[in-house]
N, C-alpha and C positions, 0 to 999 in steps of 0.2 A: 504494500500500500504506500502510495505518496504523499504529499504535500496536499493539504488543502488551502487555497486560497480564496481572496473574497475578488469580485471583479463587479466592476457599475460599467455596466454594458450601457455606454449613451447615446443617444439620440446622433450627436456629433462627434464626442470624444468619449472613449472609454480609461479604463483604469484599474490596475491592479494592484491588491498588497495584503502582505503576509502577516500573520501574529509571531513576532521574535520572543525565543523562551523569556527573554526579558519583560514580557507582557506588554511592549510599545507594538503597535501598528505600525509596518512601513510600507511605503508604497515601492514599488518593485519597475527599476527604469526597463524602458524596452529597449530593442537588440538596437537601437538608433538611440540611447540614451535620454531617451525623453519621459519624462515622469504621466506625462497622458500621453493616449495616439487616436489621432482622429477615428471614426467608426465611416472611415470610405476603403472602398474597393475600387482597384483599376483592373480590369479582369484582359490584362495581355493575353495577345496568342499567337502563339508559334509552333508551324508547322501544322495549326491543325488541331493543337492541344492549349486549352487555358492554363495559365501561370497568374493564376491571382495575386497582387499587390494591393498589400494593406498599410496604412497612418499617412505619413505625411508628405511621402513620396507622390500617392495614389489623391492624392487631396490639392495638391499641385498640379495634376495633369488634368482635374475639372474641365478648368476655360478649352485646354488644346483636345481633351477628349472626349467631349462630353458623353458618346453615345456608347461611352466602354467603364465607364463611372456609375457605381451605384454609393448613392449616397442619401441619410436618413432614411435607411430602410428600417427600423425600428416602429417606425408610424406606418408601416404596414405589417408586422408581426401579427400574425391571426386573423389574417384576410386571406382565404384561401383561395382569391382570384388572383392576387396580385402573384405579377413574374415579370425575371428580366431576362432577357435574350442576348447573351451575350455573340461578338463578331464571328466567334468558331464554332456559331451552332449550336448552345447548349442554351438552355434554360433552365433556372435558378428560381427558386421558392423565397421567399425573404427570410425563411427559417433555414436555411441553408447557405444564406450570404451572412444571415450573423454569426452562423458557425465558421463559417469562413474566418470572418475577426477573431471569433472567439479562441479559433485554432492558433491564430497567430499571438493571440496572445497568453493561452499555455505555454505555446513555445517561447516564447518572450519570460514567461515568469523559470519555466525551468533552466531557462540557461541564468539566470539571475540567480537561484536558487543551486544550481549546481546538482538537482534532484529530480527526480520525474514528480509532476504533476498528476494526480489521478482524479481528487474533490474540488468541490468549489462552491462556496454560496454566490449566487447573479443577483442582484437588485436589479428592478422593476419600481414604476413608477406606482403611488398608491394608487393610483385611479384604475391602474389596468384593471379588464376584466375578467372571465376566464379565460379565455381563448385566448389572450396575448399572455397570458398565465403559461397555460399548457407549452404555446407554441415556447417561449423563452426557454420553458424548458425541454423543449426536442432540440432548439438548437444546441443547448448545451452538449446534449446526448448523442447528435450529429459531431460536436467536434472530439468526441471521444472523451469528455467529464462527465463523472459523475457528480449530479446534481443535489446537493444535500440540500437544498432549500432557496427559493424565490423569496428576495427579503424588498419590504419597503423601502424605497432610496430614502425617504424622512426618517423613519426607524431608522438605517444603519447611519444616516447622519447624527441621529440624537445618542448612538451610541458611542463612535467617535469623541465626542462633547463629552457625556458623561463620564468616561474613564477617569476625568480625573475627581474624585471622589469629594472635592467639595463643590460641583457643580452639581446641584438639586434645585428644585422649586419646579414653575410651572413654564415650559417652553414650545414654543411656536416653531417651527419649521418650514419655512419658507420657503420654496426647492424650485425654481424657474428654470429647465435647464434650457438645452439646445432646442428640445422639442415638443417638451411636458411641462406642463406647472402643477404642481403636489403643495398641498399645504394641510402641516398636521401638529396637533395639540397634542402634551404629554406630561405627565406628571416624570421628575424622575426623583426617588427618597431612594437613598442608603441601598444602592446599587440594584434599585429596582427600574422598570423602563416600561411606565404603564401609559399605553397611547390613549386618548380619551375619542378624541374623533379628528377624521381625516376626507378629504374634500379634493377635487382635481379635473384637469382638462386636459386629457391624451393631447389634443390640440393646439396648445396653445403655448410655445416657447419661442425662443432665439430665432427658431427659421421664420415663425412671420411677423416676428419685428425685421426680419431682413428683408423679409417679400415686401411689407409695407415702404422699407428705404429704398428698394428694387423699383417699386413704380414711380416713389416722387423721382429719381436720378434720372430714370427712363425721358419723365416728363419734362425736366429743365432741359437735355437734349434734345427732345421734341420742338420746347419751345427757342432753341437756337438754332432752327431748321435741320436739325437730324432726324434719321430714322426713329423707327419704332424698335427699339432695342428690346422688347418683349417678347414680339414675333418671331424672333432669330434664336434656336435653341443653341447658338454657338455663342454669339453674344450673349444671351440669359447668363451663359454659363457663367463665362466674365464680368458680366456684372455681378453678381451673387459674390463672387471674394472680392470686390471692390468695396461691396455696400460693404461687406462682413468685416474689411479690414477699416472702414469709414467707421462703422457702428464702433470698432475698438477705439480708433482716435479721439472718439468724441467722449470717451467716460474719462479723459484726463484734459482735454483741451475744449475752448467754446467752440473752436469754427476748425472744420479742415477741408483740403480742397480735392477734388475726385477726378481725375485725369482717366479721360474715357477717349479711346480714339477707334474708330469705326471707317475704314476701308483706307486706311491714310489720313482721315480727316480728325483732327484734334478736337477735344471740347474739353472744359472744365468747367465744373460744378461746383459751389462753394456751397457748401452743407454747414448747417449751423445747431448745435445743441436742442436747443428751444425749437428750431425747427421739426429736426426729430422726434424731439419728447411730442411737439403737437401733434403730427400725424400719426404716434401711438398711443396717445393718450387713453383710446378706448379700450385698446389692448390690455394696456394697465390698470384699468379700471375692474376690468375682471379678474385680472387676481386678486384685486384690493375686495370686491363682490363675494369672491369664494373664501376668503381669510374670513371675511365678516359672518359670512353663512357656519364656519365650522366654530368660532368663538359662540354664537349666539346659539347654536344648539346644544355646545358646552354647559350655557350659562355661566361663560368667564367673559371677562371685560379686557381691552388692550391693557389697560392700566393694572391689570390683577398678572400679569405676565411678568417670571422673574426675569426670564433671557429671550432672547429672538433670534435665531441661527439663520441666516442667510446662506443658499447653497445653490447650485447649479453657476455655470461659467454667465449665466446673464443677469444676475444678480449684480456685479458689476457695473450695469448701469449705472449712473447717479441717481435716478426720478425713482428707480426702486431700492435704492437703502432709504432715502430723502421719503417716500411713504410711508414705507415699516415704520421710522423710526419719529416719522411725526405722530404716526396712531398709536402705536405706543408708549411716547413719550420719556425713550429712554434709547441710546445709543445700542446698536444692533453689535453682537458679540463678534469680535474680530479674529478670536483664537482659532477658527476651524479656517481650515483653507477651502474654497466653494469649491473648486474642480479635483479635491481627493479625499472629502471628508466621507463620501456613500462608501467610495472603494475601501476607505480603512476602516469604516464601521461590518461591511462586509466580511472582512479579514475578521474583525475580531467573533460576529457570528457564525462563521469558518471553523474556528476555534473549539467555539460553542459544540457545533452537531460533531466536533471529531470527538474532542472531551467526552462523550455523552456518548459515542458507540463504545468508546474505551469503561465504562461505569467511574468515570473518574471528572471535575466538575472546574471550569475554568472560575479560579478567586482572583479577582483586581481589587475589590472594597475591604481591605484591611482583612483578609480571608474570607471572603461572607463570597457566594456564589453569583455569577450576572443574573439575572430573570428580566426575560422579553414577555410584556404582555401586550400585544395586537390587537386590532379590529378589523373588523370587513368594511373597505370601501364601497361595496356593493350590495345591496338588496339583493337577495335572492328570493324568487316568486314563485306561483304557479298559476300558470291560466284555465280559469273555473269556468262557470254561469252565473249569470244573477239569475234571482228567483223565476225568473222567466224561461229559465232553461234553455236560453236561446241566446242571448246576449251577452258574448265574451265577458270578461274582467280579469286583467292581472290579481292575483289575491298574495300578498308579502308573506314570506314564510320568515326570512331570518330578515329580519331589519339592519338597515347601514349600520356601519359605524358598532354592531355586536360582537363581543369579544371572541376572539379565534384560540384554538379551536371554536366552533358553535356545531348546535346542534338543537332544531326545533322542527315543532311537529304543526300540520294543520289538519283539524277533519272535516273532509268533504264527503260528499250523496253522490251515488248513480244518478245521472237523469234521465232513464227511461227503464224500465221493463223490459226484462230480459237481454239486458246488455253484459254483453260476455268480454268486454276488452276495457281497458282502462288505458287512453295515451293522455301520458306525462308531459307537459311539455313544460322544460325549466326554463324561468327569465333571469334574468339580471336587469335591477331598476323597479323604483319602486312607484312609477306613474302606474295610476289602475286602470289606462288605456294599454290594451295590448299592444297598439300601434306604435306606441314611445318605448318600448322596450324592448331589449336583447333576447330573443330565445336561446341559450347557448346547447341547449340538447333536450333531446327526445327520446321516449322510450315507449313503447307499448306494451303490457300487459294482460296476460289472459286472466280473466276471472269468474269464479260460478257465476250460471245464468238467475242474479236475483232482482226483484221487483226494486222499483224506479228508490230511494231514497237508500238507499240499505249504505250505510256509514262505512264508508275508507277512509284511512290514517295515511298521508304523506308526511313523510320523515327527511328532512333535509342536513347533511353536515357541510362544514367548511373545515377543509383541512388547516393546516398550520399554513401552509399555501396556497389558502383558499381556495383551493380544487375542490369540486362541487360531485358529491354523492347522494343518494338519494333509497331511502326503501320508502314501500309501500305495505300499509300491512291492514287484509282484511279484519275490520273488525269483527264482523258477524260471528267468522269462525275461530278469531282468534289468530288467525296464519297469516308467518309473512308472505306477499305476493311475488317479493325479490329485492333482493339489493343488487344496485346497481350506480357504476362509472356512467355519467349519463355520454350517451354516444356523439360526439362532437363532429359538425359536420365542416366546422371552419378550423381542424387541426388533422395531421397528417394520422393515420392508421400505421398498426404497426407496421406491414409491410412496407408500406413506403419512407416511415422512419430509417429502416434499415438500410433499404435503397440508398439512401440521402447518406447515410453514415458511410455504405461504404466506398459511394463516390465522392466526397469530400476527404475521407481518409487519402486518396491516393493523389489528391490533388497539391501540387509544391506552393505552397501561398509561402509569398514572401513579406 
C-alpha cells in the first residue's frame, strides 16, 4: 500500500499535499516545480496516437491551439453528453480528461514523495450533486486511485485553518474558485469540525467574471472599428488569457492597458478597476445573496462570526475581500493561502481515512482525535401524487443542509388497485415542482398485487459522500422490497469505467 494524498481537483488549477509525520500539511510541487498546475489538457498527436499534456505548458498553447485544448472540464463532470474529440480521432468523457490530470498529478506527487501513490481524498465543490459526486469519483478510479473519500472544498479549507488549535468559534467559508462558488458555516471547538449549513452555484466562479471582461474588451474593439473578437474561436481563445491576465493586474493596480492585435492590426484597451467591478457587480451580488441565505437559515448574524476564510484563487479580487469584510465587520483571516488551503485540508482528511483503516486515530489537538461533522448540500426527494393521484409533486425525504451520514424515511400509498410495480424515482432539490429538480436515478420495483392505498416505507441514506441509497420496504407484510445503489443514468456503468481505466492507463500524459 502507498501514500495517500489529498488533491483539490479545480475548476482551473488543481493541487496536491501530503500529511508529514510531523502533523504539518505540505503541499507537494509538480515535476515543473510549481506548487499549483492548471486543470488544462493539450491533447498532442503523433503518428496517430494522443500524448496528453497537462498545467502550464498545455495552458499556454490555449490562444495557438484552441481546438486540441480542453479546459474547465470540471463544469461538465456528470453530464453524460458532454465529449471532446480530440485531432487523432478519439473521444474523451470529461471523466476521463480529469483523470487525465488526475494521472499527472499522482505522478507528480510520487516523484515528490519518492513513493508510489495508491489513496487519495479529491474535494468537490459543496454544491455538487450526485452525479458530479459519483463521476469525481470514477475519475479518480480511471487514473488508477483509490478513492477514500469526496471531501467538501469549505470542509477541507476549514480544516486546514483549524489545525492550529487555538482557532475555534464560528466560521464562514467563502470558497469563489475558478469555477464554483461554495459558501459554508461551521462551528469548530476543541478539535471538532461541525459544518452547520452550506449553500453554492456549480456556476458561478472566475470563468464568468472573465467571460463578462471577455465581452466589454471585445466591445471597446468593436467600438475602435474592429472585428467581433467573439465570433473567432481562435481569437476567443486569446482573448480569454488577456482578460485572465487583465483580471490579475487589476487586484493590485486601478487601470491596466490590454494590447489586442487582430490580423496585424493593433488596439489597446484601457480597463479600469471600477470599471470591472461594474460590469460584475451582479455576479457579486450573488455570492453576497447565497452567504446571506446560509447565515439566515443558521440563525447566525455576520457580526456573530469569529473568523471569515476567504478561499479559491478569485477571492483575490478586491470588491470580494472589501464585501466579506464590510458585512462582517471584521478583517477576513489572512493565515490560509486561497489556492492551497482545500489541497492541504485534503491531505490532512487523507490522513484521516488511512488512520482509520489502520484502527489507529490521527491526534493534532493536544492528543484529542480530529472529528469531521458534515451536511448535505442537497435535498434529497421523491416524486409522489397529490391526493388527486394524478398530479406529480416532489415530496423531500432528507432535507438540505442534514447531517451526513443521514438517513430518513417517508410513507407513501399505492395509487390504484392492483398495482404490482413500485418506480422510484430519486430527486435532488427541494422545489415541490418536479420540473425544478434533478432526478439522479430510478428504480422499479415489483410488488404484491394490493388495493389502491396499502402503505410503503421509502428509506433514503447519504453516505459520508453523499452517495444516495435507497430501500423500500412493504409495510403490509413487513418485507423489505430491496435495497438498492439507485441506477445512475448520467455516470459511467461498470463496464465502461473499466474501459476508460484501461485506456487512460496506457496513455503517456505528460
Amino acid at each position: 500500500m502507498g501514500r495517500a494524498i489529498g488533491i483539490d481537483l479545480g475548476t482551473t488549477y488543481s493541487a496536491v499535499a501530503v500529511l508529514r509525520p510531523s502533523g504539518e500539511p505540505e503541499i507537494l510541487p509538480n515535476r515543473d516545480g510549481e506548487e499549483i498546475t492548471p486543470s488544462v489538457v493539450l491533447f498532442q498527436n503523433f503518428d496517430g496516437r494522443d500524448e496528453p499534456l497537462v498545467g502550464t505548458m498545455a495552458k499556454h498553447s490555449a490562444p495557438s491551439a484552441p481546438d486540441d485544448v480542453v479546459q474547465f472540464v470540471k463544469r461538465n463532470m456528470g453530464d453524460a453528453a458532454w465529449r471532446f474529440d480530440s485531432s487523432g480521432g478519439q473521444t474523451y468523457t470529461a471523466e476521463e480528461v480529469s483523470a487525465i490530470i488526475l494521472k499527472r498529478l499522482k505522478e507528480d506527487a510520487e516523484l515528490a514523495l519518492g513513493e508510489p501513490v495508491t489513496d487519495a481524498v479529491i474535494t468537490v465543490p459543496a454544491y455538487f450533486d450526485d452525479a458530479r459526486r459519483v463521476a469525481t469519483k470514477q475519475a479518480g478510479k480511471i487514473a488508477g486511485l483509490n478513492v477514500l473519500r469526496v471531501l467538501n472544498e469549505p470542509t477541507a479549507a476549514a480544516l486546514s485553518f483549524g489545525l492550529d488549535a487555538s482557532e475555534e468559534g464560528v466560521v464562514l467559508v467563502f470558497d469563489l474558485g475558478g469555477g464554483t462558488f461554495d459558501v459554508t458555516l461551521m462551528r469548530i471547538t476543541n478539535g471538532e469540525f461541525d459544518v452547520i449549513g452550506t449553500d453554492g452555484d456549480r456556476n458561478l466562479g472566475g470563468f464568468d467574471f472573465d467571460n463578462r471582461f471577455m465581452e466589454y474588451l471585445a466591445q471597446q474593439v468593436r467600438e475602435q472599428g474592429g472585428p467581433d473578437l467573439m465570433d473567432d474561436h481562435v481569437q476567443l481563445a486569446a482573448l480569454r488569457e488577456k482578460a485572465e491576465i487583465a483580471k490579475r493586474s487589476l487586484t493590485t493596480v486601478a487601470t491596466t492597458n490590454v494590447h489586442i492585435s487582430v490580423d496585424g492590426r493593433p488596439f489597446r484597451v484601457q480597463a479600469a478597476r471600477k470599471e470591472f467591478e461594474r460590469i460584475t457587480a451582479d455576479l457579486l451580488r450573488r455570492t453576497e445573496d447565497l452567504a446571506d441565505l446560509v447565515l439566515e437559515e443558521a440563525g447566525v448574524t455576520w457580526s456573530q462570526l469569529d473568523h471569515v476564510l476567504l478561499v479559491g484563487g478569485s477571492t483575490r479580487m478586491p470588491m470580494v475581500r472589501e464585501l466579506v469584510e464590510r458585512r462582517a465587520g471584521r478583517p477576513a483571516n489572512r493565515r490560509i493561502h486561497p489556492d492551497q488551503a482545500v489541497a492541504l485540508g485534503a491531505a490532512v482528511q487523507a490522513a484521516i481515512e488511512e488512520s482509520a483503516s489502520t484502527g489507529s486515530q490521527i491526534e493534532v489537538f493536544e492528543g484529542k482525535p480530529l472529528v469531521v461533522s458534515d451536511v448535505t448540500s442537497q435535498a434529497l426527494g421523491v416524486v409522489t401524487v397529490e391526493d388527486d393521484r394524478v398530479t406529480k409533486i416532489n415530496t423531500t425525504v432528507i432535507p438540505r443542509n442534514s447531517k451526513i451520514p443521514a438517513k430518513h424515511s417517508q410513507d407513501l400509498q399505492t395509487v390504484r388497485d392492483q398495482q404490482t410495480a413500485l418506480h422510484v424515482e430519486v430527486t435532488q432539490g427541494d422545489d415541490p415542482n418536479p420540473d425544478f429538480v434533478v432526478v439522479v436515478g430510478e428504480k422499479t420495483l415489483p410488488i404484491p398485487a394490493y388495493p389502491a392505498g396499502a402503505p410503503i416505507r421509502v428509506t433514503y441514506a447519504y453516505d459520508i459522500d453523499q452517495v444516495v441509497f435507497v430501500e423500500v420496504l412493504d409495510l403490509t407484510s413487513g418485507k423489505s422490497l430491496g435495497t438498492f445503489e439507485v441506477d445512475r443514468a448520467a455516470n459511467m456503468n461498470d463496464r465502461q469505467l473499466e474501459a476508460a481505466a484501461a485506456r487512460v492507463a496506457v496513455l503517456p500524459v505528460q
